[in-house]
N, C-alpha and C positions, 0 to 999 in steps of 0.2 A: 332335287326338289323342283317342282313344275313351275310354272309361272306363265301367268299372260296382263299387260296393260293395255285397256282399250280406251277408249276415249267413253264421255256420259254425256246425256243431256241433262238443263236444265230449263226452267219455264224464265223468260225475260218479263218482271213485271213492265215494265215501261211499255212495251209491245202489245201485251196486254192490254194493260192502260188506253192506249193508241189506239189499239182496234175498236174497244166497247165504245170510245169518244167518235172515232170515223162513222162509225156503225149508227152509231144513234142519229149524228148530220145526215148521213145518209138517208136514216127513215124521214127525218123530220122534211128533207129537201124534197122524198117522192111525197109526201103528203100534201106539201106545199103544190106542189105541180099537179098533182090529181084534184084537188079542190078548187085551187085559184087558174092554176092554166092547164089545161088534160089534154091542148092540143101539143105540148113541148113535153111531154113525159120523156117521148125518146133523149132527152138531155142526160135522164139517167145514168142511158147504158157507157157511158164511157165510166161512170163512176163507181158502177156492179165490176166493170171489167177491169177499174185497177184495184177492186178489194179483192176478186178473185187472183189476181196477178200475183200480190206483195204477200198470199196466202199458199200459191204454188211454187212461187222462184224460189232457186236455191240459195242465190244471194241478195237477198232482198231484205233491208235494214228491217223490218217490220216483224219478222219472225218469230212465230212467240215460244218456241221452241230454239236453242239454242247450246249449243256447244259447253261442255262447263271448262273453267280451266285447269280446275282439280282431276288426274284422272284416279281412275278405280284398277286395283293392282288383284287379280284373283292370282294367290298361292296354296301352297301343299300348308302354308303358315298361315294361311286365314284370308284376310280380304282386307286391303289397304286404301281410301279413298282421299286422296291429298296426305295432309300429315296425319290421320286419323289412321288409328288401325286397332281391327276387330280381330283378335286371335284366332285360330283354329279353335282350343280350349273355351273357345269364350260362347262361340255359335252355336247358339240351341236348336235352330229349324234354318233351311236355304229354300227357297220354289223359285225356280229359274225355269224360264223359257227361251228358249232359244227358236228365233226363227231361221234366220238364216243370214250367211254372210254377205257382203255388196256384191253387187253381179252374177249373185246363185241365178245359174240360167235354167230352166224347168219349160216343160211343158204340162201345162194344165190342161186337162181332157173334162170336156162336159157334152151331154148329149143334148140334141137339136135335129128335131125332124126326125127321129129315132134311132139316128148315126150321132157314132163317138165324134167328138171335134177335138182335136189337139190344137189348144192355144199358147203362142211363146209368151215368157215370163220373164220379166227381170227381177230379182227382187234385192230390194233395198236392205243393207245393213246394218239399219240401227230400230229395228222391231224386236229386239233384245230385252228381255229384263229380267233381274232378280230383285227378290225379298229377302230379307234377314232381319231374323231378331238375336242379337246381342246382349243380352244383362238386362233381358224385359224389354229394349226398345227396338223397335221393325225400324229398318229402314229399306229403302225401296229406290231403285234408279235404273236407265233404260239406257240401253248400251250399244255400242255401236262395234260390228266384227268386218273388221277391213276382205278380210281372206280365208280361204280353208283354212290356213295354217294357223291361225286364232281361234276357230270354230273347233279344231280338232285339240289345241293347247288347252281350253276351256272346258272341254269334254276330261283332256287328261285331269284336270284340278278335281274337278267333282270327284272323277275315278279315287283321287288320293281322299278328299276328304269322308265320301262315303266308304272308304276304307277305315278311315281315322273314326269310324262309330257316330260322324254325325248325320242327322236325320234330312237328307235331299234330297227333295222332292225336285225331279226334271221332264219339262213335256219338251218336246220338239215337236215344230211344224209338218220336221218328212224328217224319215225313219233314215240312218245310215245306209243302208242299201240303194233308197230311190236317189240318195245325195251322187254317190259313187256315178250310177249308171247315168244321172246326167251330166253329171259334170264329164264324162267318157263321151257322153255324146256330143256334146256343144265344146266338148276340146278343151275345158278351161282350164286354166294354171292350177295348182293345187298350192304355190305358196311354199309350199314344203323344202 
């Protein structure tokens, strides 16, 4: 039987909360300074620069995106998420998307001036998600793939369940083939 446990996110209300509250000081503080004093605007930018900040760092208590502590269990047995668990028998439709795992290194080619340009790529692994519906109820969560050797575990699940007759719909970002040939090129671990 296959199996893979990845980690999930969830949304932090507080964080949330936190930013619409920052956010709206923020307007109300440029307006204040555009109307009453327009020669101190510049007072702003330190304020633009730590909403930008606490929206890009990684570990930045603000983050409204968040770690969950339940994780999500994809098996040949169905889909497990903390103590909850959805059978194989149970799932009536899967759509998962798989982008790609952490430090999928790539090269992105775009043209410029009428020549190809290859650009390097990192890409991040947790642009992951599946849907499911269960006994009429969708549930939905974005998932995080440490390594090949999770991206390929994940691949094997599907293979067992669209075996097992149920209906899985899968897009991938880049085809098995382009995965192989870069990761051969930038040398990366396979995990395996």
């Amino acid at each position: 039987m296959n199996s893979v446990t990845v980690l999930v996110f969830k949304y932090s209300l507080n964080a949330v909360l936190a930013l619409v509250f920052v956010s709206g000081l923020t307007l109300l503080f440029f307006f204040y300074l555009l109307f009453y004093a327009p020669g101190y605007l510049w007072l702003g930018l330190p304020v633009v620069g730590f909403i930008i900040y606490i929206q890009t760092a990684k570990k930045s208590p603000f983050k409204t995106r968040i770690i969950d502590d339940k994780k999500l269990t994809f098996s040949s047995a169905g889909i497990r998420y903390g103590d909850e668990h959805y059978g194989a028998s149970d799932l009536e439709v899967i759509a998962i998307y798989l982008y790609a795992f952490d430090n999928f290194e790539y090269r992105d080619g775009f043209v410029t001036g009428g020549q190809e340009m290859d650009t390097y790529v990192s890409a991040p692994g947790d642009k992951n998600t599946i849907s499911f519906r269960s006994q009429g109820q969708v549930f939905d969560f974005d998932f995080y793939l440490a390594n090949y050797a999770q991206f390929c575990a994940v691949r094997k699940v599907i293979d067992d369940w669209v075996a097992e007759g149920i209906n899985v719909v899968l897009k991938q970002a880049f085809d098995d083939d382009f995965i192989i040939r870069e990761m051969s090129y930038y040398q990366t671990p396979t995990g395996l």
